[in-house]
C-alpha positions as MATLAB code, in Angstrom:
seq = 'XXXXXXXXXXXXXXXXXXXXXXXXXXXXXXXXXXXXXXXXXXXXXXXXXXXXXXXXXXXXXXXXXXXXXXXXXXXXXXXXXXXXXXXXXXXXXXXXXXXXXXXXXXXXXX';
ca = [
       0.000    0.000    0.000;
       1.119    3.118   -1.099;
       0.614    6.679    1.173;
       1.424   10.347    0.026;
       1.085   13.009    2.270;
      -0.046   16.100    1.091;
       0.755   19.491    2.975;
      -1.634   22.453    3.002;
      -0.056   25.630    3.416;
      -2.785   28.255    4.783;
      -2.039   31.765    5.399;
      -3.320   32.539    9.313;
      -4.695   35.696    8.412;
      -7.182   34.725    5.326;
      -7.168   31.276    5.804;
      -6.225   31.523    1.827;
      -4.280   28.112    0.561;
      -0.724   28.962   -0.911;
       2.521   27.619   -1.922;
       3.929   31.304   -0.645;
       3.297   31.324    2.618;
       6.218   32.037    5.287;
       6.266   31.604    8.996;
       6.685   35.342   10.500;
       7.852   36.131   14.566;
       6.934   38.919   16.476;
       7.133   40.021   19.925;
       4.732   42.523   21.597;
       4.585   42.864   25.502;
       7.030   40.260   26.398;
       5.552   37.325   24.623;
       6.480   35.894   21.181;
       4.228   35.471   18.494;
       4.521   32.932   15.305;
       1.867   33.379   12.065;
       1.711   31.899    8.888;
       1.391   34.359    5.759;
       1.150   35.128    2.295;
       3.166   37.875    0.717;
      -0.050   40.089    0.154;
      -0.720   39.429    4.282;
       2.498   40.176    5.626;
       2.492   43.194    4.059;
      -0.877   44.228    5.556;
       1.342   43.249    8.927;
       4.429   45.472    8.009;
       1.990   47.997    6.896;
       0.434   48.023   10.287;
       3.636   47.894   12.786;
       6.021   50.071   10.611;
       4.951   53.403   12.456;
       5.910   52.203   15.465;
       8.528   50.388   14.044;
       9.773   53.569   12.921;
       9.637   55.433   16.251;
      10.363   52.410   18.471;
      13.948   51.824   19.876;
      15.872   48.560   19.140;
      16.890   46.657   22.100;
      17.801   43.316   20.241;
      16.710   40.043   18.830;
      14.375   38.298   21.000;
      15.533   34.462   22.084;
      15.806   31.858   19.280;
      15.555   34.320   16.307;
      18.784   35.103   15.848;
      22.250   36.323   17.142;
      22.278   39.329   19.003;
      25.382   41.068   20.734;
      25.097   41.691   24.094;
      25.625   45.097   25.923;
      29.011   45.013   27.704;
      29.061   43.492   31.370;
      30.839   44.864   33.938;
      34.703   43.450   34.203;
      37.134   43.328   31.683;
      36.963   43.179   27.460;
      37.554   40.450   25.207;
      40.613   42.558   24.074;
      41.722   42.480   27.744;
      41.317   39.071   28.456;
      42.883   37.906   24.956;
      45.807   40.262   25.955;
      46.319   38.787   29.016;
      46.000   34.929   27.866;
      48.724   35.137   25.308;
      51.375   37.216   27.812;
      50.366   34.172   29.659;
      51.119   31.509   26.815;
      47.182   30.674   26.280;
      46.279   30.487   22.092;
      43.325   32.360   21.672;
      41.456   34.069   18.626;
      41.824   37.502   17.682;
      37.530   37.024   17.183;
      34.862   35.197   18.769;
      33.893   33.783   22.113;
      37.156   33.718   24.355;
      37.169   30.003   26.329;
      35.661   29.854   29.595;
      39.017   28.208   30.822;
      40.370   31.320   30.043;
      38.157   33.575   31.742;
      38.756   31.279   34.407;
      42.527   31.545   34.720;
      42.240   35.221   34.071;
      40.189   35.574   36.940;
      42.250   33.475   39.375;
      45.259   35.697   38.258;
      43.654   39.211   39.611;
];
């Protein structure tokens, strides 16, 4: 016996059937929001939000949807801590995440 599955792609909004719907995330008072859309919908959506878009203020990407840099904590740099690891014979990368081992030993030093 042969089965074939068969997916339906329906836009949230219309509830219209389409190959060109795209899952969209938003964020409004602390909790995240997923819809389905169609082109024509989502730009009834971006239509909507862009004022306020516009005027808001960015304060980063919410959890799962995306990288985000993070505002400086208090202590000492990256460039700081690199500095310090390779006076100290540690290999680290000029870029990127320093190793928590050499936080770590950085810390215990000072």
């Amino acid at each position: 016996m042969a089965q074939k599955v068969v997916t339906v792609y329906t836009d949230d909004l219309t509830g219209t059937e389409s190959d060109e719907v795209s899952t969209h995330r938003f964020s409004l008072n602390g909790v995240q929001y997923e819809i389905d859309l169609t082109p024509e919908s989502y730009d009834k959506l971006d239509e909507a939000l862009r004022p306020f878009i516009e005027k808001g203020r960015k304060t980063g990407r919410v959890k799962g949807t995306g990288s985000t840099r993070r505002a400086p904590a208090d202590g000492p740099s990256a460039e700081e801590v690199r500095a310090w690891a390779r006076k100290n014979g540690y290999e680290v990368n000029d870029r990127g995440r320093v190793p928590r081992e050499i936080h770590t030993a950085f810390e215990a030093a000072h």
